[in-house]
Backbone as CSV, one residue per row, in Angstrom:
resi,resn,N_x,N_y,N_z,CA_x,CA_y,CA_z,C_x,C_y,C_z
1,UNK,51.255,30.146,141.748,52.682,30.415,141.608,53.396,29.692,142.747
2,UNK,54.403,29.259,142.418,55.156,28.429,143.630,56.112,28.809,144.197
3,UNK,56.829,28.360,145.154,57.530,28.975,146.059,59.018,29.741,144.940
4,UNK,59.252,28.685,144.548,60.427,29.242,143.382,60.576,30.503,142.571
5,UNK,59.116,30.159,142.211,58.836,31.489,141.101,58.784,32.576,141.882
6,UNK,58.184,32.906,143.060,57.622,33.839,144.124,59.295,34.347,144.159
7,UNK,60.228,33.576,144.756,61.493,33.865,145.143,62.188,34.572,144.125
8,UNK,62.204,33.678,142.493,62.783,34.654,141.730,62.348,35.888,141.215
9,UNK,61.425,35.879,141.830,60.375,37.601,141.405,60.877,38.500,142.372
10,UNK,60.849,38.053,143.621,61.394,38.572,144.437,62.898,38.967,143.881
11,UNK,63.527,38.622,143.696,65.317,38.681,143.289,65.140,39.355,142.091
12,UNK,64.302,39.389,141.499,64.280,40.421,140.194,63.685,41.550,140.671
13,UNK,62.664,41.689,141.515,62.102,42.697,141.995,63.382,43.831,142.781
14,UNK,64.390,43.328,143.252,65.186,43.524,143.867,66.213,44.595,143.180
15,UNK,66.331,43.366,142.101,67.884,44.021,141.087,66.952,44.886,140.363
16,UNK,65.732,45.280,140.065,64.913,46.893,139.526,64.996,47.818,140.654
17,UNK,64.939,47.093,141.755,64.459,48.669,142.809,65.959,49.388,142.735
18,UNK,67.403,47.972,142.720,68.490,48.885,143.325,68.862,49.734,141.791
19,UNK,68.714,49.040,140.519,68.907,49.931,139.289,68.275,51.414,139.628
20,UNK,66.653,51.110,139.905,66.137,52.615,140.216,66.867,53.217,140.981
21,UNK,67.170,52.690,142.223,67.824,53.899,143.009,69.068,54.284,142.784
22,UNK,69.889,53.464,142.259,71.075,53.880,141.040,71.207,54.817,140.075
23,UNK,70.103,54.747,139.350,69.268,55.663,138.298,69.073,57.211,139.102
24,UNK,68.304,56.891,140.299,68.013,58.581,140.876,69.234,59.055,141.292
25,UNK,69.821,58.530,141.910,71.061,59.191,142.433,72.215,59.280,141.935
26,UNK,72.478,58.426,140.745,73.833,59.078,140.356,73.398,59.001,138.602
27,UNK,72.840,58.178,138.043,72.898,57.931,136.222,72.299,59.118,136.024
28,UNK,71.108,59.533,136.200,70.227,60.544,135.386,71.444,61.810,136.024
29,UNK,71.404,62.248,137.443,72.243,63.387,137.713,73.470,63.320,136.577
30,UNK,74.003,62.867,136.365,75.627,62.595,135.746,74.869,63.049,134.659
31,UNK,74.083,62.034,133.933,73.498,62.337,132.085,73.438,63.689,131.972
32,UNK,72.416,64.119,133.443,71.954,65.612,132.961,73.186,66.469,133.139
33,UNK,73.866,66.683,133.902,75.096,67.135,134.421,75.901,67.430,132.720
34,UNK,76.086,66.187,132.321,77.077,66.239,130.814,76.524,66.349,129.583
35,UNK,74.884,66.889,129.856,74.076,67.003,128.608,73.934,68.389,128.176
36,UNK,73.956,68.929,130.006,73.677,70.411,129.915,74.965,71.369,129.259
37,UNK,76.064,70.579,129.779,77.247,70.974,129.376,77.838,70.776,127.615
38,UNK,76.984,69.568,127.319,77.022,69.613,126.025,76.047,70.109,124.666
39,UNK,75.192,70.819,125.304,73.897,71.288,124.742,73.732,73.082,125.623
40,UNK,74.480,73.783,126.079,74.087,74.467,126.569,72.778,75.601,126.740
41,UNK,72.175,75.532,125.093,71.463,76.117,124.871,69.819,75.106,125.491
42,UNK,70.398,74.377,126.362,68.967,73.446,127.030,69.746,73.412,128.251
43,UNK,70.548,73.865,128.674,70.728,73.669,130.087,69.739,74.032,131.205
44,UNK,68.576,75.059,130.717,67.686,75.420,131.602,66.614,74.025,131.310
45,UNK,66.629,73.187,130.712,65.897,71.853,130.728,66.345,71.013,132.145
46,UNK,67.458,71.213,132.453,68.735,69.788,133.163,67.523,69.659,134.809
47,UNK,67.099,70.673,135.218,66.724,70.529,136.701,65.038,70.352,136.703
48,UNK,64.300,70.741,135.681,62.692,69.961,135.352,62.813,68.802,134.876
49,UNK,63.748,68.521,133.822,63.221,66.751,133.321,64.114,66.184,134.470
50,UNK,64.794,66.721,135.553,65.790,65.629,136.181,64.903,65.509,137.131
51,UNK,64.096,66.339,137.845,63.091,66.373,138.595,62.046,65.478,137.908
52,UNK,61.223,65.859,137.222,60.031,64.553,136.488,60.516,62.802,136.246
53,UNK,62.686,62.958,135.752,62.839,61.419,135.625,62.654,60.798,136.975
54,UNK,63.394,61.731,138.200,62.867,61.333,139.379,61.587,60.847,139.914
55,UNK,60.872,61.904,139.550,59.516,61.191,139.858,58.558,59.940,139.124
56,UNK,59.448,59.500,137.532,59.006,58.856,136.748,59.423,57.154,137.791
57,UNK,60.612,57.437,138.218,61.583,56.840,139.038,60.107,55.775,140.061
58,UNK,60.503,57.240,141.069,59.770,56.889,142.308,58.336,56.445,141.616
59,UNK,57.698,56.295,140.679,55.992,55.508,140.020,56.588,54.373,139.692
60,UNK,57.681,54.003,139.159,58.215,53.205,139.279,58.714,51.783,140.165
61,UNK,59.112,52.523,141.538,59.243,52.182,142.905,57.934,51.698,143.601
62,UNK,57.043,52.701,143.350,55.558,52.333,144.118,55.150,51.200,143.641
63,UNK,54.884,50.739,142.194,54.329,50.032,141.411,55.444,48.621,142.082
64,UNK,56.795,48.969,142.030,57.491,47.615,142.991,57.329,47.117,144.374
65,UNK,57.079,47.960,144.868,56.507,47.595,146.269,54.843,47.106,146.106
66,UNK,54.630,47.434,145.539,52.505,46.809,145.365,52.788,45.544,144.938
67,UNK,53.896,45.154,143.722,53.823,44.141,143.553,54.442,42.627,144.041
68,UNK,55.524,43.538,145.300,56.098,42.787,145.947,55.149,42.463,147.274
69,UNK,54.420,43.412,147.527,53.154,43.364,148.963,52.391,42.167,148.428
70,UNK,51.333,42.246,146.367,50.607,41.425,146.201,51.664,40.242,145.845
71,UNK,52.904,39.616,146.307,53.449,38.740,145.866,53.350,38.080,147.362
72,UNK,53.228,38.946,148.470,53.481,38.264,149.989,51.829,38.095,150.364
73,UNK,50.734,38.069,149.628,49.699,38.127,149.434,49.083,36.316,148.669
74,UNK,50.120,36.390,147.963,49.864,34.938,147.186,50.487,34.380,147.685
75,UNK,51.588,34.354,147.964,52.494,33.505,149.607,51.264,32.704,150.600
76,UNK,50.833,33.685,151.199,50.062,33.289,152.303,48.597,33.776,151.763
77,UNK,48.379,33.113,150.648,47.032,32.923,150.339,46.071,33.507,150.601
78,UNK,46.061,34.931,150.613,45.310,36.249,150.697,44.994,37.190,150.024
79,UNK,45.272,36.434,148.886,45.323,37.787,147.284,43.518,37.810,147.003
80,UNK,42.913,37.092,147.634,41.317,36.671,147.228,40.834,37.941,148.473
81,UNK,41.679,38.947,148.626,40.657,39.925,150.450,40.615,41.109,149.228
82,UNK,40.030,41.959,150.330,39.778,43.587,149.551,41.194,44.210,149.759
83,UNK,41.811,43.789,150.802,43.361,44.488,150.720,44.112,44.065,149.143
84,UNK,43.845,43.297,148.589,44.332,43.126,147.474,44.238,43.834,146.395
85,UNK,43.164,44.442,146.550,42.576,45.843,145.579,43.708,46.929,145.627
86,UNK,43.660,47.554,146.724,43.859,48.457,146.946,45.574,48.304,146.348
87,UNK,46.048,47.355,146.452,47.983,47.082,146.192,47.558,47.083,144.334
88,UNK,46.524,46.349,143.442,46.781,46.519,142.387,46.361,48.139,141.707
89,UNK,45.127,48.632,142.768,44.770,50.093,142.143,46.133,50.756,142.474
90,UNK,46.991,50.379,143.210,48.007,50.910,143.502,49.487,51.053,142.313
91,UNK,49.110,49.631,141.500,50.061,49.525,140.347,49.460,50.672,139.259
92,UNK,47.968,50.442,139.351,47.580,51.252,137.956,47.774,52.903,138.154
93,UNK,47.440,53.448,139.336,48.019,54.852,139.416,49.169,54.753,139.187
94,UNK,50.196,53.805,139.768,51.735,54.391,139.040,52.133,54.395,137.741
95,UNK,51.205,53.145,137.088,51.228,53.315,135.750,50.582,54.476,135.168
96,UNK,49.716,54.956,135.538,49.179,56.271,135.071,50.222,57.030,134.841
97,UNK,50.075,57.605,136.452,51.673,58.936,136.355,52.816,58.533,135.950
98,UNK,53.236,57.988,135.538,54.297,57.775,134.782,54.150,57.919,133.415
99,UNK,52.741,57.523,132.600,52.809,57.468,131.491,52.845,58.740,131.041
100,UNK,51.791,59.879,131.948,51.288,60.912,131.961,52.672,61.734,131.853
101,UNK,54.284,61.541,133.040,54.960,62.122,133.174,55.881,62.111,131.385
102,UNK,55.936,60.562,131.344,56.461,60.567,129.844,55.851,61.229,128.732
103,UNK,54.677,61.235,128.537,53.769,62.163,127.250,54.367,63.233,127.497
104,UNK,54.285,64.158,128.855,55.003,65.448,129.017,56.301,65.592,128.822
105,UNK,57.274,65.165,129.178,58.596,64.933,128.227,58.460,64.888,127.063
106,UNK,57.861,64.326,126.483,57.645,64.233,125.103,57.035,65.643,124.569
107,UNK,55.802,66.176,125.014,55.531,67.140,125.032,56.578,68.992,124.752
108,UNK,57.567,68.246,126.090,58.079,69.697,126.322,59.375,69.567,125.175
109,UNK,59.742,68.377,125.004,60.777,68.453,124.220,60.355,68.688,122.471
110,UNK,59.403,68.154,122.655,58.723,68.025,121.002,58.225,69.536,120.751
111,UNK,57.435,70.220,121.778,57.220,71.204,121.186,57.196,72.642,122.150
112,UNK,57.964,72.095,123.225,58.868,73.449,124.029,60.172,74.303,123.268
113,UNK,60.977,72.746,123.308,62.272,72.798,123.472,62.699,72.809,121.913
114,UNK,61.666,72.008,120.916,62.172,71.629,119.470,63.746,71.163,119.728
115,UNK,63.535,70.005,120.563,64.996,69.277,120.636,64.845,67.648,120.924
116,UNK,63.837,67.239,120.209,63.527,65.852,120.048,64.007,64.811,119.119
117,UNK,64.997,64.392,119.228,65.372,63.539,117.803,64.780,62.545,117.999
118,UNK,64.557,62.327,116.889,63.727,60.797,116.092,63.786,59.496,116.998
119,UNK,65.219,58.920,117.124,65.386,58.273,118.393,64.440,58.401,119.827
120,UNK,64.536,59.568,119.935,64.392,60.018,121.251,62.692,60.150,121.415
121,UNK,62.296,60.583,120.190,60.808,60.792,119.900,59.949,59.083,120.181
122,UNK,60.722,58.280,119.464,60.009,56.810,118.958,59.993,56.789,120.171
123,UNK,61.531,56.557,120.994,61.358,55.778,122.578,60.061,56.185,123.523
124,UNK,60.508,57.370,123.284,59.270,58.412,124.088,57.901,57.799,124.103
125,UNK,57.435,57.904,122.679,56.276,57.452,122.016,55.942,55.951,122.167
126,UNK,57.012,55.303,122.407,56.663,53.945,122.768,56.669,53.270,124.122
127,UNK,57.281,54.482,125.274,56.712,54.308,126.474,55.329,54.536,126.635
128,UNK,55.135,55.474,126.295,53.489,55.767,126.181,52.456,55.237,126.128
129,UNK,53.107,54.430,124.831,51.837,53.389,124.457,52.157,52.191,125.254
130,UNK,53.180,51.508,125.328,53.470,50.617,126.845,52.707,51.024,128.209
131,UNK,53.169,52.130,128.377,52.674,52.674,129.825,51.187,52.579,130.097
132,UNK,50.440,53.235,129.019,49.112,52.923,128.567,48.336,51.992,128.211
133,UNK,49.296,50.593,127.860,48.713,49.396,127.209,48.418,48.427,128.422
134,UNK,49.939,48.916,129.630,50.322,48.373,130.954,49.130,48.368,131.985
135,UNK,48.639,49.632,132.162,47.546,50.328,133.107,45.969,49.799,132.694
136,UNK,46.148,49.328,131.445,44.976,48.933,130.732,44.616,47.800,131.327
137,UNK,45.842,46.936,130.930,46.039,45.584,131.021,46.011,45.077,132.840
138,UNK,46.377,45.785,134.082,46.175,45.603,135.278,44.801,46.051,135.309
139,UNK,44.137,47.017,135.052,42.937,47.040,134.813,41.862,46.388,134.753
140,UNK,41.966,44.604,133.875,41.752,43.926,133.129,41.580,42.977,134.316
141,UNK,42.778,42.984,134.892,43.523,42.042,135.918,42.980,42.362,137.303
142,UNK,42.503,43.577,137.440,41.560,44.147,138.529,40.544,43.505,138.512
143,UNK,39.859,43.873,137.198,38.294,43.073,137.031,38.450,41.215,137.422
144,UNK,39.342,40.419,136.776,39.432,39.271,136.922,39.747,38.753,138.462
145,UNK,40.406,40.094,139.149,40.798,39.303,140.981,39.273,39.963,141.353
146,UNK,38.519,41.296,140.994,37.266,40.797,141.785,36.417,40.062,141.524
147,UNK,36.141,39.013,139.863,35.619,38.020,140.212,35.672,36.694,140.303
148,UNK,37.169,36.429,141.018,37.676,35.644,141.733,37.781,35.874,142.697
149,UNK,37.631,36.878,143.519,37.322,37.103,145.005,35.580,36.988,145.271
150,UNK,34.575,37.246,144.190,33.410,37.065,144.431,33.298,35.626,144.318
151,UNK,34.118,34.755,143.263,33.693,32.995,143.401,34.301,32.523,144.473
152,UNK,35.103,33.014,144.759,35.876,32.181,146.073,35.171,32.582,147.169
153,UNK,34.584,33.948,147.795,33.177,33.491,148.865,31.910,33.268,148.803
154,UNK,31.385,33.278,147.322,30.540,32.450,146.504,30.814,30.621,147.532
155,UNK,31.681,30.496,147.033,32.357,29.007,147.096,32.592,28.453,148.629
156,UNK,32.709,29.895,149.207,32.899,29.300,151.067,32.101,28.987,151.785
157,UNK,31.097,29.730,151.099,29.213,29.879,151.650,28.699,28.778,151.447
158,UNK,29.188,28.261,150.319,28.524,26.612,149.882,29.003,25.527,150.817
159,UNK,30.601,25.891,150.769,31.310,24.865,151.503,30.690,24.847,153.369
């Protein structure tokens, strides 16, 4: 990856973290705020799912910082160490809990709350399988950096 690309990842990495923290602090509060008020009979929902979007949030956040750490990693040509592990096992737990947090939304609304519309169900249902397809797929990407970290001191030993 070259210096360019690195930079605009960076600048996209950027404009997600400040959406997220946009998102925790004022979008979801406000949504829930005018949902509860318009649904009253779920207003005891407004302070658990606002709490879980938060935390869906912050798995979110973690998973941006791992990938901004393994981006200053390929910078300076160090994505081939064992510290590199540890930043992508770091993406796949956030992908976990997050997916885990969304099934449960889905869960409580589908068959707590019986207040899931169809809309709301698909999206749900199709984070899931994203979230799940995501964690799979770094997974994948785990196996392939350790054996490219095993050919590359394979390769030093020779040299």
């Amino acid at each position: 990856m070259g210096r360019t690309g690195i930079v605009a990842l960076r600048v996209l990495l950027v404009l997600i973290m400040l959406g997220a923290l946009a998102a925790q602090l004022w979008i979801f509060p406000t949504l829930a705020g005018e949902l509860a008020v318009s649904y009253p009979e779920l207003g005891w929902l407004r302070a658990p799912m606002l709490a879980v979007v938060v935390l869906i949030l912050i798995g979110v956040q973690i998973g941006l910082v791992a990938i901004w750490r393994l981006l200053s990693m390929v910078e300076l040509d160090r994505v081939f160490t064992p510290r590199a592990f540890w930043w992508v096992d770091a993406i796949i737990a956030a992908a976990i809990f997050d997916t885990v947090l969304v099934a449960g939304i889905f869960a409580v609304l589908s068959f707590g709350a019986h207040a899931n519309p169809p809309a709301l169900a698909m999206s749900l249902l199709a984070l899931v399988v994203c979230g799940a397809a995501f964690a799979l797929l770094m997974g994948v990407m785990r196996g392939l950096l350790r054996k490219a970290s095993a050919l590359t001191v394979e390769l030093s030993e020779v040299v």
